[in-house]
N, C-alpha and C positions, 0 to 999 in steps of 0.2 A: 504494500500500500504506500503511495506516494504519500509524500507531505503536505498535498492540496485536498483528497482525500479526507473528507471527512470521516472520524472515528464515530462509528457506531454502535453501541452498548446491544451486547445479546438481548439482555431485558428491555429492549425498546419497544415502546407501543407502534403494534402494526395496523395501519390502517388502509383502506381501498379508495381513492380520490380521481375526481373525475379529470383527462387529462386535457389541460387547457394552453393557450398561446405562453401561460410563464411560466407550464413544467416542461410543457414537449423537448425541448432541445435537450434537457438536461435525463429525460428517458431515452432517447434517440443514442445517448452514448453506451449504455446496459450491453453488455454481451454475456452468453454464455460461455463455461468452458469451453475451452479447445475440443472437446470429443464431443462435446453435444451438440456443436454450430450446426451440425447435416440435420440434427433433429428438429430445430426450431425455427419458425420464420422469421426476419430480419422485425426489428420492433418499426419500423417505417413502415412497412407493408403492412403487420399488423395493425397499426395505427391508423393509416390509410383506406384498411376495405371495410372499415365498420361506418363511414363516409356514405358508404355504398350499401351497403347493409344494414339497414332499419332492423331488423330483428339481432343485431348485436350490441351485445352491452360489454364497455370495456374499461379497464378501469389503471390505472397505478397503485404500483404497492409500494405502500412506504413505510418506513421504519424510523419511526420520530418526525423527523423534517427531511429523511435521505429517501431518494426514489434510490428503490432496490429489486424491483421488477416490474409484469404487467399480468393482465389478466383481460381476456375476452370469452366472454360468453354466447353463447347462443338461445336466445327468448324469443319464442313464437312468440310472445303476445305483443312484444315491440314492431312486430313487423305491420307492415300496409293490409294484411287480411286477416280476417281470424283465423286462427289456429285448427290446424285438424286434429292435434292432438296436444296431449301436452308436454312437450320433450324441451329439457334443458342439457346443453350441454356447455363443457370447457372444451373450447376452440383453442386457447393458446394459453399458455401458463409456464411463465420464468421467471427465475429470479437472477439478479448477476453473480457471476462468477465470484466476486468479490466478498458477496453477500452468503454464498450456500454454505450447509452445514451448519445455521446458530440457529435453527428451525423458525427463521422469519416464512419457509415456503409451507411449512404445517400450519400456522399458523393466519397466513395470509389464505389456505386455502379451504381453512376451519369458518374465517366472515365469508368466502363465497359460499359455501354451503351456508351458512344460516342467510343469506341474501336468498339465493335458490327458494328456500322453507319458506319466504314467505311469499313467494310468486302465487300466480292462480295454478290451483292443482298440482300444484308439483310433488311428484308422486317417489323421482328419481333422480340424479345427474348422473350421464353419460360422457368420459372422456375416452381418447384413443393416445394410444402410446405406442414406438417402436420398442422392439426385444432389440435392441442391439447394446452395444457396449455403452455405462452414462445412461440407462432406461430406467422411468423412475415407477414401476411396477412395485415394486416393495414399498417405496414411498406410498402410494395411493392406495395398498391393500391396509395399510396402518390407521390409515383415515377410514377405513370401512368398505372401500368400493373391494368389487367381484369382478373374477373375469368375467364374459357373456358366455365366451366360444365366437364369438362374431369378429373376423379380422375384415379387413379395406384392401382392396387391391396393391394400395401401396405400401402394403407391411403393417400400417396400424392395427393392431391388439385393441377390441374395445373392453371398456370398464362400466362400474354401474355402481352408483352406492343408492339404496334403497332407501326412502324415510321413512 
């Protein structure tokens, strides 16, 4: 950690905030480990297709006053039509490189589920993970989710935590 680098205390309060003109830039810099970059989308893209996507909600995690990663959901009921059913899911979820390991990403992903709980009918949240090396499958079984048995053509394993 540089000397510009803000020191972040494990015990920091983790909050989700919405990302506006005076955090973007400073989210825009967050990267993953070196072995996870093939897993994750750039935080710009992410940032950019919820723009475009009415039924995504997306958020900044932060830790005190430090952006320490991102979070994007997926809400049918944010969208332009009503919903045919009612599914939620984690579209994108990291934290920095900088930051993993002091359980800011348990924690950060402890308020999207209680966010999820109080949607209309949410019944479940569905995410998708790669099995490859850096896969955070043991991560998200600790938080309650299951496998399905259901993968994505492009390698994603999906999950499921039940409410």
């Amino acid at each position: 950690m540089s000397d510009l680098e803000p020191t972040v205390n494990q015990d920091a309060r983790i909050t989700l905030r919405e990302i506006t003109a005076e955090n973007v830039n400073a989210l825009l810099t967050l990267s993953a480990k070196e072995h996870q970059k093939q897993l994750v989308a750039s935080h710009a893209i992410s940032i950019a297709q919820p723009h475009f996507r009415p039924e995504a909600w997306f958020r900044a995690i932060y830790a005190d006053d430090t952006p320490v990663g991102f979070v994007m959901l997926y809400d049918a009921h944010l969208g332009e039509h009503p919903p045919q059913n009612e599914y939620y899911e984690v579209w994108r979820f990291m934290i920095d490189a900088r930051y993993q390991g002091r359980g800011f990403g348990r924690r950060a992903m402890e308020l999207v589920i209680a966010h999820v709980k109080t949607r209309p009918n949410a019944k479940a949240l569905f995410l998708g993970h790669r099995r490859e090396p850096g896969y955070a499958g043991g991560f998200y079984q600790k938080l309650g989710f299951e496998y399905t048995g259901n993968a994505e053509e492009g390698g994603d394993v999906e999950m499921r935590l039940v409410f």
